[in-house]
C-alpha positions, 0 to 999 in steps of 0.5 A, spaced: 461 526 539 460 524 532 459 517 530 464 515 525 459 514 519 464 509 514 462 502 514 468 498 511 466 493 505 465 486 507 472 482 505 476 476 506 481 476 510 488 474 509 494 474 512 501 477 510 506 475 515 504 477 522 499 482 519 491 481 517 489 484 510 481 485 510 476 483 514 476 487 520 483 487 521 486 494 521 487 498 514 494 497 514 500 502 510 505 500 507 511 502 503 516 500 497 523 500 498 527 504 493 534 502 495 538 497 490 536 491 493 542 487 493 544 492 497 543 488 503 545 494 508 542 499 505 535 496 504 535 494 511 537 501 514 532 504 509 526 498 512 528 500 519 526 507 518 520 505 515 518 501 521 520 506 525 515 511 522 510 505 524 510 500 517 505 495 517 507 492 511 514 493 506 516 490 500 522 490 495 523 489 487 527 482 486 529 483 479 534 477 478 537 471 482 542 475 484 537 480 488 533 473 491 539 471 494 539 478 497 533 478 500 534 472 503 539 476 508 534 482 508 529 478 511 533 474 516 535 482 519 528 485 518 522 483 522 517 487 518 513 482 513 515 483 506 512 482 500 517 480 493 516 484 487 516 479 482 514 480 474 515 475 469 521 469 472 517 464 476 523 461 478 524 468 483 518 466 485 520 460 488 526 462 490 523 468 495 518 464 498 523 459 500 527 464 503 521 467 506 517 471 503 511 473 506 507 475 499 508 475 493 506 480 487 505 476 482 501 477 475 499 470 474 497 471 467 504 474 465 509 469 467 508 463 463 505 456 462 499 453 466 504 449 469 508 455 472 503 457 475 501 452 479 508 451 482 508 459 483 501 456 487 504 450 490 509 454 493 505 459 496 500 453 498 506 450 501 510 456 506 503 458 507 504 465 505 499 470 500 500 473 493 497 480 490 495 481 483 497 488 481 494 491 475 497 499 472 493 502 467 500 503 463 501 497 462 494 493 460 495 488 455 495 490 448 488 486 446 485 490 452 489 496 449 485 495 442 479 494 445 477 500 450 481 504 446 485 508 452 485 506 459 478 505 462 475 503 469 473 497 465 480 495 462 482 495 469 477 490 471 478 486 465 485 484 466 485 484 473 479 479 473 483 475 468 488 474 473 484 473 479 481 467 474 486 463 474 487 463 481 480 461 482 481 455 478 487 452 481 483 454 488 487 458 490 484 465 494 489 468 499 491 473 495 489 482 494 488 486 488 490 492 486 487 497 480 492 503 480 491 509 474 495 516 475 489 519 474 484 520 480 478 519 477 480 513 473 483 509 479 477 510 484 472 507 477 477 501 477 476 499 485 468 501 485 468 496 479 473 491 482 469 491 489 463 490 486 466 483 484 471 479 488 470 479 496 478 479 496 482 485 499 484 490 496 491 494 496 489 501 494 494 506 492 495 511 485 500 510 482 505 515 479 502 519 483 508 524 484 512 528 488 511 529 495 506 535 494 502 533 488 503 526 489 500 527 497 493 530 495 492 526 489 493 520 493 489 523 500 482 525 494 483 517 491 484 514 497 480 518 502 475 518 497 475 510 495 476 508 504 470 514 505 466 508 501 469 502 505 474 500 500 480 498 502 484 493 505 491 495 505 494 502 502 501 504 499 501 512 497 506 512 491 511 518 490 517 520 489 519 521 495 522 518 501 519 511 502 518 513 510 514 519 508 510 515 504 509 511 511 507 518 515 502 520 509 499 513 509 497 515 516 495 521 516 490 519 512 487 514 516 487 518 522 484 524 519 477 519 517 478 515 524 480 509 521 487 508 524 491 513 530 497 512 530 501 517 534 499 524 536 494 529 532 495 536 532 490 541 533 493 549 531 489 554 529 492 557 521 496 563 521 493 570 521 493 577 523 489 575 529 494 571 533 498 574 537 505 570 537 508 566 531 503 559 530 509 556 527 515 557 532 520 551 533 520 548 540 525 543 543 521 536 541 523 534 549 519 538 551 511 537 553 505 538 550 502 545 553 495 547 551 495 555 549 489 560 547 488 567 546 484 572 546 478 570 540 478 562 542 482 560 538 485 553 541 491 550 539 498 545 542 505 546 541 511 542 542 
């Protein structure tokens, strides 16, 4: 048997929840939920699908006050950690993470005051809960913009390293990071880069990646490619698509490098003028699994 060549990058480890980010915690997935989030039924139904399809980790948009309250009640009826998506108002910061939060992704650098900071720190500190500093080549500072030009893995980098800056200097260091391009080859520069520098988690992901298929092989060459190297903490595939099936790829992924396994792995021989019956034909799903060959070798299970 082949050994298993990936040697993860040495990390830091911090806690989400009741699930371990980095160190030798298992790469965990997670998804994002697309409901309204003060639709307190429909998030939850929606989070429930996604634990079901095996999420380690959700998170959920909290724009406004009124969306905190609702994430107050979603998190009393869900058991999965959340994280709160949080921009620029440190007040919903506060607020989440005494409702429950169990994350916060926040951009320091972008909400304000030095003094705002340290009370969005003070109450993470406080509940004992973490924070991820998330960074977008579409939305790179404008001083960055001007000076790179475009989008680089430097650029990223830089402002990432800003925001990591002022949570070093408050002592703060339970927190991920992530660098995400909607280009391939830009996203896998930016978290080289980035992991060259910081012993910190790392979320990976491609942002805008796009719809299920495109969006499915974009993220499975970045990621794939980047966790091949050891890099990468936890992960977030970003399509246009249902958030469960985010969940499944994230998965499979995983699988397919041997670094998670998480349910079956199916083994079928493709379709061609060589077989004898149809590959693809549908089996009631109760049935058990059987093992078929035919006449050239071929070796493959059906349902």
């Amino acid at each position: 048997m082949i050994e298993n060549p990936i040697k993860r990058r040495p990390t830091r480890k911090i806690r989400v929840g009741s699930v371990y980010v980095g160190g030798d915690a298992p790469i965990s997935v997670q998804s994002m939920t697309n409901t309204e989030t003060c639709d307190v039924d429909a998030t939850v139904a929606q989070i429930e699908r996604c634990v079901d399809a095996g999420a380690d980790i959700m998170r959920v948009s909290v724009p406004s006050m009124e969306a905190a309250e609702a994430f107050g009640a979603i998190r009393k009826r869900v058991s999965v950690p959340l994280v709160a998506d949080i921009h620029f108002d440190h007040r919903i910061a506060l607020a989440v993470a005494d409702y429950g939060a169990d994350c916060l992704r926040i951009n320091p650098g972008n909400i304000g005051s030095d003094q705002k900071v340290r009370e969005v720190v003070a109450a993470a500190r406080h509940h004992g809960i973490s924070m991820r500093i998330g960074v977008n080549a579409g939305s790179l500072e404008k001083d960055l913009q001007k000076k790179y030009g475009e989008p680089t893995g430097g650029a990223l980098l830089e402002s990432a390293l800003r925001h990591i800056d002022i949570l070093d200097r408050l002592n703060f260091h339970e927190f991920k990071v992530s660098v995400k391009a909607s280009n391939v080859f830009l996203t896998m520069d930016a978290y080289r880069l980035l992991s060259k520098q910081i012993d910190n988690p790392l979320h990976l992901g491609v942002t805008e990646a796009g719809i299920y298929r495109t969006g499915t092989v974009k993220s499975a060459i970045a990621l794939g490619g980047l966790l091949m190297e050891g890099i990468g903490d936890t992960m977030r595939i970003s399509l246009a698509a249902e958030p469960e099936d985010e969940i499944k790829i994230g998965f499979d992924i995983l699988k397919s490098l041997g670094l998670r396994s998480n349910g079956i792995n199916f083994i079928a021989c493709p379709s061609c003028s060589r077989q004898e019956f149809n590959v693809m034909c549908k089996r009631s799903v109760g049935r058990a699994f059987r093992r078929y060959s035919y006449t050239n070798g071929c070796v493959g299970y059906w349902l």
